[in-house]
C-alpha positions, 0 to 999 in steps of 0.5 A, a space after each residue: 338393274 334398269 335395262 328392262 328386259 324387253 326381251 320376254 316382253 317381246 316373246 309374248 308380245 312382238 305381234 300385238 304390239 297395243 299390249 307392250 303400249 298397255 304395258 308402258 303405260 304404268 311408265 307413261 302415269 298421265 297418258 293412256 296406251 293409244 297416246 304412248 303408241 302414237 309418241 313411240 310409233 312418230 319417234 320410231 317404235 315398230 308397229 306393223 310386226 314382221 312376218 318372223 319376229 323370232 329371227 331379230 329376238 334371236 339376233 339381239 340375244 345372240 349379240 347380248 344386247 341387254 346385257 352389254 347396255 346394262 353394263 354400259 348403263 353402269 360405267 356412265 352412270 358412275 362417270 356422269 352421276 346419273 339415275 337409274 331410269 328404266 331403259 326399254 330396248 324395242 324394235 325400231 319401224 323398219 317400214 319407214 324409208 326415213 328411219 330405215 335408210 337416213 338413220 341405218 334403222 336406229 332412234 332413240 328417244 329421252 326423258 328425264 325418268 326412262 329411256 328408249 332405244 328402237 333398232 333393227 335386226 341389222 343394227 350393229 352393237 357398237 351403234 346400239 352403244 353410240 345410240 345408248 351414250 348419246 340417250 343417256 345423256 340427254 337422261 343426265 342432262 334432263 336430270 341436272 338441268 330440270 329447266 331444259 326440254 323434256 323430250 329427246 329424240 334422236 335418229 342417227 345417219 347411216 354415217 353416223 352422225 346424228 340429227 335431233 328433233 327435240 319437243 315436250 
């Protein structure tokens, strides 16, 4: 199983977020935890915790989100011969406007050995999956194409079309 189960990370964690980055950092082997924070907080990672961060854990295990990508995870795998890489699926920054309105509070962002998808409590499950599909093929992509970029991250308007910044 790939899909990380950010979960109980969450129930320790949600308001300390500097010990999920801690945590992270056995992913990250050439980067300390402050260098993880400000990659994942520019590409949209939450970093100022809601008042209540049980009511978007409840939400999300309500909607069985970490069972559904696993399953997801499974059937492209198979289709595109990809490889397990960890999934981490973490609240996105709801604080900024950008992510919060232009991209319906979604991101996500790919590597060629793990994968993140950052989304609300209002993020609709067949979003969650677009999201899901379209960084798991960068995954695939970064790993049949070593050449190409290493990083990328993708946020997805509210009308859902998708606009990518890609970088190292």
């Amino acid at each position: 199983m790939t899909v990380i189960n950010t979960n109980k990370w969450l129930e320790i964690a949600y308001h300390t977020p500097e010990k999920l980055f801690k945590k992270l950092s056995t992913y990250f082997p050439n980067s300390n935890p402050k260098e993880i924070k400000d990659l994942l907080i520019k590409h949209g990672m939450y970093y100022k915790p809601d008042s209540d961060g049980n009511t978007f854990l409840n939400t999300w295990k309500r909607k069985n989100i970490w069972k559904v990508i696993q399953k997801d995870e499974q059937l492209l795998k198979q289709q595109w011969h990809g490889k397990d890489v960890p999934i981490f699926i973490l609240p996105s920054n709801t604080y900024d406007r950008n992510i919060r309105e232009q991209y319906n509070g979604r991101a996500g962002l790919a590597f060629r050995d793990k994968l993140f998808l950052f989304i609300s409590q209002d993020s609709e499950l067949n979003e969650i999956r677009a999201l899901f599909t379209h960084e798991f093929n960068h995954c695939c992509r970064l790993i049949h194409n070593p050449k190409k970029k290493k990083l990328h991250v993708t946020r997805f308007n509210c009308d859902g079309r998708f606009s990518r910044e890609c970088g190292f």
